[in-house]
C-alpha positions as a printed Julia matrix, in Angstrom:
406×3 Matrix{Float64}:
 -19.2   -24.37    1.3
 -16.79  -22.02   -0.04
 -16.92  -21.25   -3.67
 -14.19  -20.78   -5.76
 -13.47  -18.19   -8.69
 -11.77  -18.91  -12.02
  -8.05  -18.69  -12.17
  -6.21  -16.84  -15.24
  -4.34  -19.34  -17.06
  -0.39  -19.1   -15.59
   1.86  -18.07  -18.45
   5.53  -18.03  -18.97
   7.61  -14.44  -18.23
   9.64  -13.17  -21.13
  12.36  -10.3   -20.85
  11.28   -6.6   -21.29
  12.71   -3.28  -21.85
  16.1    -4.97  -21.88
  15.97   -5.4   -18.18
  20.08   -5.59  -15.99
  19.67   -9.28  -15.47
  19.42  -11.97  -18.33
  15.97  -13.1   -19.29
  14.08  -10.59  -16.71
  15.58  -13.08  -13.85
  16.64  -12.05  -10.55
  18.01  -13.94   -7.81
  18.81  -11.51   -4.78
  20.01  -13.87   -1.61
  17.41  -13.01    1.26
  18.53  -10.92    4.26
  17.31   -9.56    7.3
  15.01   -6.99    5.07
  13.79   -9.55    2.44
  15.09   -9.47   -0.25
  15.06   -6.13   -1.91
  12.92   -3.34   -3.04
  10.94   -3.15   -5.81
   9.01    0.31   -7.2
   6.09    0.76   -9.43
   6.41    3.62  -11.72
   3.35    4.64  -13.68
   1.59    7.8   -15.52
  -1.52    5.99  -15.04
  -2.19    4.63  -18.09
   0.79    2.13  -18.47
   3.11    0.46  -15.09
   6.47   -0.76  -15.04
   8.55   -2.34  -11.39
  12.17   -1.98  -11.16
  13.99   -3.35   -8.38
  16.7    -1.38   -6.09
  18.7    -3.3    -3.52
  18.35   -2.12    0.4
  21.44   -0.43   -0.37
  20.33    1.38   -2.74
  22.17    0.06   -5.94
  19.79   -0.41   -9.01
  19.16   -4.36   -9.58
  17.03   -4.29  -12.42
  14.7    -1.63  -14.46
  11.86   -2.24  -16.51
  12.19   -5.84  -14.56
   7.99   -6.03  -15.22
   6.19   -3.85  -17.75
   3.18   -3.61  -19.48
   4.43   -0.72  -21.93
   6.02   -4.12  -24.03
   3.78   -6.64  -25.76
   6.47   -9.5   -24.58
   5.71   -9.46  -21.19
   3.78  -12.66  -20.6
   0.99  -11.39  -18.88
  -2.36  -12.32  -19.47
  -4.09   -9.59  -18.08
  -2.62   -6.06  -18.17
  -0.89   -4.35  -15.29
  -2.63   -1.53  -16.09
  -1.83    2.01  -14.87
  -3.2     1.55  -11.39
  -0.7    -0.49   -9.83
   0.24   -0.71   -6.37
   2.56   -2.77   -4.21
   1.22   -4.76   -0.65
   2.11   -2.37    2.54
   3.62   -5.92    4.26
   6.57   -7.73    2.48
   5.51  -11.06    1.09
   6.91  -13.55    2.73
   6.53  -16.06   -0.3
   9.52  -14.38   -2.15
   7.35  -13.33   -4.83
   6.79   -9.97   -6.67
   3.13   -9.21   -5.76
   1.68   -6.87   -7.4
  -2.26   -5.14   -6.82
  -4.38   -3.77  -10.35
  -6.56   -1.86   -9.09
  -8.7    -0.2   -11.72
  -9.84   -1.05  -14.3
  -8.22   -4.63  -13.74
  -8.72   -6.02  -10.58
  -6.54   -8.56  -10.83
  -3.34   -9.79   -8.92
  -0.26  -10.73  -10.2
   2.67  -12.78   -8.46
   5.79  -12.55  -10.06
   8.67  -15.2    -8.91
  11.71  -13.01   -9.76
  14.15  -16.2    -9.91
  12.24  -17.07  -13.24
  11.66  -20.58  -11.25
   8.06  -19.74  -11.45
   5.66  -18.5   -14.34
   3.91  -15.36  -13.65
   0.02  -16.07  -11.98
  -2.55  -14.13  -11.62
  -5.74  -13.57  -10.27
  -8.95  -11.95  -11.65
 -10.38   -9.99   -8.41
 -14.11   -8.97   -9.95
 -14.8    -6.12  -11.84
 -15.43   -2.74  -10.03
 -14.37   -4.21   -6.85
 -11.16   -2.17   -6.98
  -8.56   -4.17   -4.72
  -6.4    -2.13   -2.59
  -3.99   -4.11   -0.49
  -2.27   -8.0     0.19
  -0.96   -9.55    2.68
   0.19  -13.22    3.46
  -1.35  -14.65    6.98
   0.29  -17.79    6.37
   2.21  -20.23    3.43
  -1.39  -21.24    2.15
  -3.77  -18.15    2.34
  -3.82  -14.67    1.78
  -6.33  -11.51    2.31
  -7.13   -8.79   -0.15
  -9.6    -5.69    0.82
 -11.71   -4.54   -1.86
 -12.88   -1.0    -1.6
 -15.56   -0.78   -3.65
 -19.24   -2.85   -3.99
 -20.13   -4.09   -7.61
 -23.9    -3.99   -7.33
 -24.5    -5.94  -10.28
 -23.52   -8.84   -9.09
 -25.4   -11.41   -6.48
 -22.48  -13.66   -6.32
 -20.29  -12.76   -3.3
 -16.84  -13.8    -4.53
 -17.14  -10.82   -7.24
 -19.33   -8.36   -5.03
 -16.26   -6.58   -2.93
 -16.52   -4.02   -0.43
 -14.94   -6.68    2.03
 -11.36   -9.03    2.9
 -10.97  -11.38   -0.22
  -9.62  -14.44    1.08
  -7.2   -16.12   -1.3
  -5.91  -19.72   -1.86
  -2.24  -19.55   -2.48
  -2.01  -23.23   -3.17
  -4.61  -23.1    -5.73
  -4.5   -19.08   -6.44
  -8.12  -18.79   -6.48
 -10.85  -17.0    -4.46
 -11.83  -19.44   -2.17
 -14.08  -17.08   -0.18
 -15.25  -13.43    1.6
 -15.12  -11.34    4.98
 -18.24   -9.11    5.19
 -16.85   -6.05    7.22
 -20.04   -4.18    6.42
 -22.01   -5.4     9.56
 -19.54   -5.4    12.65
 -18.72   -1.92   11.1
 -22.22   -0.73   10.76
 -23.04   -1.17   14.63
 -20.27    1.34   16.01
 -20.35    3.53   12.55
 -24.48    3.4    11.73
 -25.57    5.01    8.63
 -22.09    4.27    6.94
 -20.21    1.5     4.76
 -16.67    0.64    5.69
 -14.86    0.51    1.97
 -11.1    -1.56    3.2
  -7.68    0.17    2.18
  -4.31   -1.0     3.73
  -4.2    -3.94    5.64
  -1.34   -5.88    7.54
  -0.84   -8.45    9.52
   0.38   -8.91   13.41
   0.92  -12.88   14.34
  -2.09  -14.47   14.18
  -4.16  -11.47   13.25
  -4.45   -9.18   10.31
  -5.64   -5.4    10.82
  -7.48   -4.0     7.74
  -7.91    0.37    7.95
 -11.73    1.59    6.38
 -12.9     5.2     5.34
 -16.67    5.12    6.16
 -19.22    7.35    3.75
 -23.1     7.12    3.23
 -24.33    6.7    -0.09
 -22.81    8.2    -3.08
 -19.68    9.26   -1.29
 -21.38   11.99   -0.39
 -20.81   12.1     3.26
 -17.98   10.65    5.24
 -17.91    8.87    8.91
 -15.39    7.93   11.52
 -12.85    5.45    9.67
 -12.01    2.06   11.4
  -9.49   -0.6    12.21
 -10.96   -3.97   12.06
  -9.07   -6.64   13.51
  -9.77  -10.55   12.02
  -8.68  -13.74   13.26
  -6.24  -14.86   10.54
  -7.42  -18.62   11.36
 -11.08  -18.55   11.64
 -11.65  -15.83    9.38
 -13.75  -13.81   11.98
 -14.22   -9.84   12.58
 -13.38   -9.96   16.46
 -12.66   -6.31   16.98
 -13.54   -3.14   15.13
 -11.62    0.38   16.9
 -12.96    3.42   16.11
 -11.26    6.37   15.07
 -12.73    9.22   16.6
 -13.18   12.37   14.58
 -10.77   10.66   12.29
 -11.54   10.22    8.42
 -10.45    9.32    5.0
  -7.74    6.84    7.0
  -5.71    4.9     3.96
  -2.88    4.05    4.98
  -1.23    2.01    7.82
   2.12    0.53    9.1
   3.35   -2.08   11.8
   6.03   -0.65   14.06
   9.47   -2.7    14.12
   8.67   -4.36   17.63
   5.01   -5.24   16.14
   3.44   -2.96   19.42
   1.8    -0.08   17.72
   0.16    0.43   14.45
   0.21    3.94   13.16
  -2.48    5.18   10.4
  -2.37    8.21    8.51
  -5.81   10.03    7.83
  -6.07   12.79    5.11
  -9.51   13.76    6.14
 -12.6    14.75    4.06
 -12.02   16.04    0.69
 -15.37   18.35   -0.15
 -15.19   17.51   -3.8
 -12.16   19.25   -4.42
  -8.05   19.28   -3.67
  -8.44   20.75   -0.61
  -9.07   18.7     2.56
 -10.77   20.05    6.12
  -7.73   19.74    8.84
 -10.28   19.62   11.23
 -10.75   15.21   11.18
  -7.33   14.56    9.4
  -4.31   13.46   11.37
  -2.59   10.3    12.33
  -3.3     7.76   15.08
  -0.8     5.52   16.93
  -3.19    2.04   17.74
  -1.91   -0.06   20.32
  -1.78   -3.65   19.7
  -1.87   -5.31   22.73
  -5.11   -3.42   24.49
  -6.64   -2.25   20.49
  -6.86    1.32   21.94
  -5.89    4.05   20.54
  -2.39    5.35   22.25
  -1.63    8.54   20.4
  -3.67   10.88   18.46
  -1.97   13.88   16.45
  -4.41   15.79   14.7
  -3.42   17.77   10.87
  -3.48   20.78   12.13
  -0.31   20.31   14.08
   1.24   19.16   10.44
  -0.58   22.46    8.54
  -1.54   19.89    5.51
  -3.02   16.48    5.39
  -1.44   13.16    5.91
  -1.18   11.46    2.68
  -1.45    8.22    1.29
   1.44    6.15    3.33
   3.19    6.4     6.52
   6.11    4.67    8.12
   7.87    4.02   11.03
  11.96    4.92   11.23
  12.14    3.27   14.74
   9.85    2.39   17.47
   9.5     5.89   18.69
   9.29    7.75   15.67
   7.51    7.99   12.27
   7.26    9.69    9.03
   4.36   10.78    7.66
   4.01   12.46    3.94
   1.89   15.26    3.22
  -0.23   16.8     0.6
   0.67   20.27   -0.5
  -2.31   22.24   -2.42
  -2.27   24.17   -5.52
  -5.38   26.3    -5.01
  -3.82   27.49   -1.03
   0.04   27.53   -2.21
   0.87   24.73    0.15
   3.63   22.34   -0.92
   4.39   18.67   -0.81
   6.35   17.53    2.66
   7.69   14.77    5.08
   7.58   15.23    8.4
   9.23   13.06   11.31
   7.34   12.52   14.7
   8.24   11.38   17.78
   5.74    9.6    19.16
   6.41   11.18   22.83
   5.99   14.38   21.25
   3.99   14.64   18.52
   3.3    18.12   19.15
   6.73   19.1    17.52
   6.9    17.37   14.22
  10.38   17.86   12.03
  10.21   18.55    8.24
  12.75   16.71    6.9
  11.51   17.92    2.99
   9.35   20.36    2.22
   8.7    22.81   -0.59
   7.82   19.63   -2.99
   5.28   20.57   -5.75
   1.77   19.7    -4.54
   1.2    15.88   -5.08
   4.58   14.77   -5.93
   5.78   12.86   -3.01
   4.76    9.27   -2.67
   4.62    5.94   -0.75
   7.55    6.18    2.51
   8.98    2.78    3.46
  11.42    1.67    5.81
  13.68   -1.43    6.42
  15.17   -0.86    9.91
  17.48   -3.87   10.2
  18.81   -2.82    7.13
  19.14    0.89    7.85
  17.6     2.57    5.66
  14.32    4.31    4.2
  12.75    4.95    1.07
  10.35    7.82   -0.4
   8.68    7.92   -4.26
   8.69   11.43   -5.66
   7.65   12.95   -9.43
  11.43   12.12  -10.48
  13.28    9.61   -8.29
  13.48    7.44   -5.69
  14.97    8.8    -2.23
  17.19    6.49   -0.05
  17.74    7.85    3.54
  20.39    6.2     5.68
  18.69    5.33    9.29
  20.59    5.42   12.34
  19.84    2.9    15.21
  17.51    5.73   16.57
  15.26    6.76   13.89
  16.9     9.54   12.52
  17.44    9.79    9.15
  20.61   11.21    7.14
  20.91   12.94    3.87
  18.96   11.37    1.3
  20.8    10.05   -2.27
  18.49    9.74   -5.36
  18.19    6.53   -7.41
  16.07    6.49  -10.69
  14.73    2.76  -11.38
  12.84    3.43  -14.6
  14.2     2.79  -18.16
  14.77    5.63  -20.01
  12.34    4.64  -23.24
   9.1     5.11  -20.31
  10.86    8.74  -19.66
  10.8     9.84  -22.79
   7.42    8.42  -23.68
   5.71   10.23  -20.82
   7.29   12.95  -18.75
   4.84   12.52  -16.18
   5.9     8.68  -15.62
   7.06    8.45  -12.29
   8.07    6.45   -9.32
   4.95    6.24   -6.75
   4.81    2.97   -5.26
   6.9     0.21   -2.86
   7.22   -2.9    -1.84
   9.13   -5.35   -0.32
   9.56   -9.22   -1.05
């Protein structure tokens, strides 16, 4: 029997921060792309989502914020927000608390709907969302709360969620199909996403402690049984978190940044990116960090189905600076740097919306539009700013980081 966990009461969403639209309301006619984008800014103590059309024009800032004690929220968003890699296909604002929280929050931005959310357990620090179907949706947890026996607030696994009911209705242990072809390790879920009937959920591996990393994995799960049927193996690969569908659903690309020895600096050596294919689960392309000079970072897109961008990390310590690079996937051995130079760990999340034309990247200040061609290739970026200006002034280091679609 599946057990259930107990839902936060649903409570009515005031205006805040004296958001474009009346009453914090937003009703954006759905296109090709969704609806439109929406971008968590945060200094990591306090969030805030403003919402930017595919076109780029501003549609609302400070549209959700827990920097004003009129929000509505029952739990707070917290400064450790992030936004689901898939669009929802529900229409709603979805929104991850990681830590300290662990709690979801769906935000209908018509107004037609209070805001929900979702307590996730304590220390299991949620990562990732994504819609498999009208009624249910999976959340992976990436960290284990030992002190609990009951299984619904343990994590380090797929949280699957009632939509109907928005409750926890039950678990998928990744820990033992991953332990066979990774042994000695514990799969800890990122990014996840889903491809028809299937999801596809990246892992890191490490031993105890995070002390010592393994060979990170894809884990494929039937989205209507709620079974583990295939775990791939990244070879030599590590510290995978981040993944993205390409536009004709084929391939799945996943950025790696490697293994970080305690420190800034990563080892090149089992960083990179790998193209998965779909159809066969085997891994098509492999393009290893050294042919980038940095690590991947934390997100990773695709601008067509031949070609991707990939963010990387700059370093303080070696003088290396902040960058996005394009790949072709046919030759991945000459990778373009279409920005570089950044300060080290400014540039963010990278998203694209190819039917719409157009591609967006986070950085310390703004958020970058790119105009896409039918091919892939981007144009010369224009810079839209989607926080209010009281959250400016109130922390200079409160920036644009994350992305999502709905």
């Amino acid at each position: 029997m599946k057990r259930r966990a107990l839902v936060l009461a649903p409570v009515l969403m005031l205006a805040c921060d004296t958001p474009v639209t009346p009453q914090g309301t937003l009703d954006v006619p759905e296109g090709p792309c969704g609806h439109a984008v929406y971008v968590v800014s945060t200094d990591y103590q306090s969030s805030e989502i403003g919402v930017i059309g595919f076109d780029g024009a501003v549609l609302a800032k400070g549209f959700v914020s827990d920097a004003s004690g009129t929000t509505g929220l029952s739990a707070p968003l917290s400064g450790d927000v992030v936004a689901p890699t898939t669009p929802t296909s529900s229409g709603d604002v979805v929104l991850i608390g990681r830590t300290p929280s662990g709690v979801l929050t769906w935000v209908d931005p018509t107004g037609a709907q209070p805001i929900r959310q979702l307590a996730l357990g304590a220390g299991t620090n949620p990562k990732d969302y994504v819609e498999v179907s009208a009624t249910k949706a999976y959340v992976p947890r990436g960290d284990i709360n030992e002190n609990t026996e009951n299984p619904l607030e343990r994590g380090g696994d797929v949280a699957v969620v009632d939509l109907d009911a928005r409750a926890l209705e039950g678990t998928i242990d990744l820990a033992g199909a991953v332990a066979k072809v990774v042994p000695g390790f514990v799969a800890h879920p990122e990014r996840i996403i889903a491809v028809g009937s299937a999801a596809f959920v990246v892992a890191p591996t490490y031993g105890p402690g995070f002390e010592t990393s393994g060979d990170s994995v894809l884990v494929r799960i039937d989205a209507s049984t709620d079974d583990v049927t295939d775990v791939i193996v990244l070879p030599g690969l590590r510290g995978c978190l981040a993944l993205a569908l390409s536009p004709d659903a084929t391939g799945i690309a996943i950025a790696c940044s490697g293994t970080f020895g305690g420190g800034s600096d990563p080892t090149l050596d089992d960083g990179g990116v790998a193209v998965v294919d779909v159809a066969t689960r085997s891994i098509a392309t492999t393009i290893p960090a050294t042919t980038l000079g940095r690590p991947p970072g934390f997100a990773i897109a695709w601008s067509s189905n031949e070609r991707l961008l990939v963010p990387v990390f700059g370093s303080k310590d070696l003088h290396t600076d902040d960058a996005l690079f394009a790949i072709d996937v046919a030759r991945p051995e000459a990778p373009v740097a279409l920005i570089d130079g950044e300060t080290p760990f400014t540039l963010g999340e990278v998203r694209c919306a190819t039917a719409c034309g157009a591609c967006f990247l986070t950085t310390a200040d703004a958020v970058l539009r790119f105009p896409l061609d039918a091919t892939g290739v981007l144009g010369p970026p224009s810079s839209i700013d989607p926080r209010t200006p009281r959250t400016k002034v109130l922390s200079p280091k409160f920036s644009p980081k994350f992305l999502g679609v709905y």
